[in-house]
N, C-alpha and C positions, 0 to 999 in steps of 0.2 A: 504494500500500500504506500501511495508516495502523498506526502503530504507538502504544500508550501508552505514554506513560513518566511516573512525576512525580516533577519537582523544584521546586527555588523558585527565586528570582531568582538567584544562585551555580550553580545547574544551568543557565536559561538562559542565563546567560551565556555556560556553556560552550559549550551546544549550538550558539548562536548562532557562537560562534570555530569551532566545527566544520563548520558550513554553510558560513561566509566562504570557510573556508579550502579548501573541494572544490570550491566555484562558480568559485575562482581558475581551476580544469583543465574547467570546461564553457562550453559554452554556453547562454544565457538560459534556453531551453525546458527545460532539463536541470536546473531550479535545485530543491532540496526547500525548502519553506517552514517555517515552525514554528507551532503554534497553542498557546500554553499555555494553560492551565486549570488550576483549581482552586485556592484560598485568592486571587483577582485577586478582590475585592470591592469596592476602593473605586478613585474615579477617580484618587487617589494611587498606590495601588498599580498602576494599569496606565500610568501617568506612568513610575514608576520601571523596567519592561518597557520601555517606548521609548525611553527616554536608555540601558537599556544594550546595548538590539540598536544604536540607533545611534551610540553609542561604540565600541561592538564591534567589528560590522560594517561602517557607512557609514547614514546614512539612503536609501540606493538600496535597502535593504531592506525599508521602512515601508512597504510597497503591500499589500493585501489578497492577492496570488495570495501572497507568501512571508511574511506575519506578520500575524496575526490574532488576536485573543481568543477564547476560547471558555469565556467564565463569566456566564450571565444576570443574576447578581448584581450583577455591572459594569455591565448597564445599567442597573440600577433605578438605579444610584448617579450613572451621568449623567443620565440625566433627572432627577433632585432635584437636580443642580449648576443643570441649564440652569434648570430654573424659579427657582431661587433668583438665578440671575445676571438672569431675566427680570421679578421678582418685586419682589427684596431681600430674600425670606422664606422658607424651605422649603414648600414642602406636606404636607399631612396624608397618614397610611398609606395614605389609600385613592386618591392620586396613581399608586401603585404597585404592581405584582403583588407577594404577598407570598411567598417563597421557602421 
């Protein structure tokens, strides 16, 4: 069942203390994941998502079945890291779908 909710980093964090803290009483297969979305645009902002699900909760969270992004705009914005780390330069807009 997928449910929408939106918050920001302070929501998931909660969310996140509230998954940890039901997974305590399951088993693996039983675990719900989180996907946030929306305002995750740059590869800083999805940096700051993963230090706090895994201050949170533990980085045994960071796998793709229970924590994932869901905002395309995060990818444009690592592929302009990768090339620039691959580069030294950014690339031009048309590197990138434009949003």
């Amino acid at each position: 069942m997928k449910k929408v909710i939106v918050a920001g980093l302070l929501g998931g964090a909660i969310t996140a203390s509230f998954l940890g803290a039901g997974a305590a009483n399951a088993s693996h297969d039983e675990y719900v994941g989180v996907k946030p979305a929306g305002g995750i645009r740059s590869s800083k902002d999805a940096i700051k998502y993963l230090v706090t699900v895994a201050e949170t909760v533990g980085e045994q969270w960071l796998q793709p079945h229970l924590f994932r992004f869901g905002a395309s705009s995060l990818l444009n914005d690592v592929l302009l890291q990768r090339q620039k780390l691959r580069t030294g330069h950014y690339s031009g807009p048309d590197y990138v779908t434009i949003d």
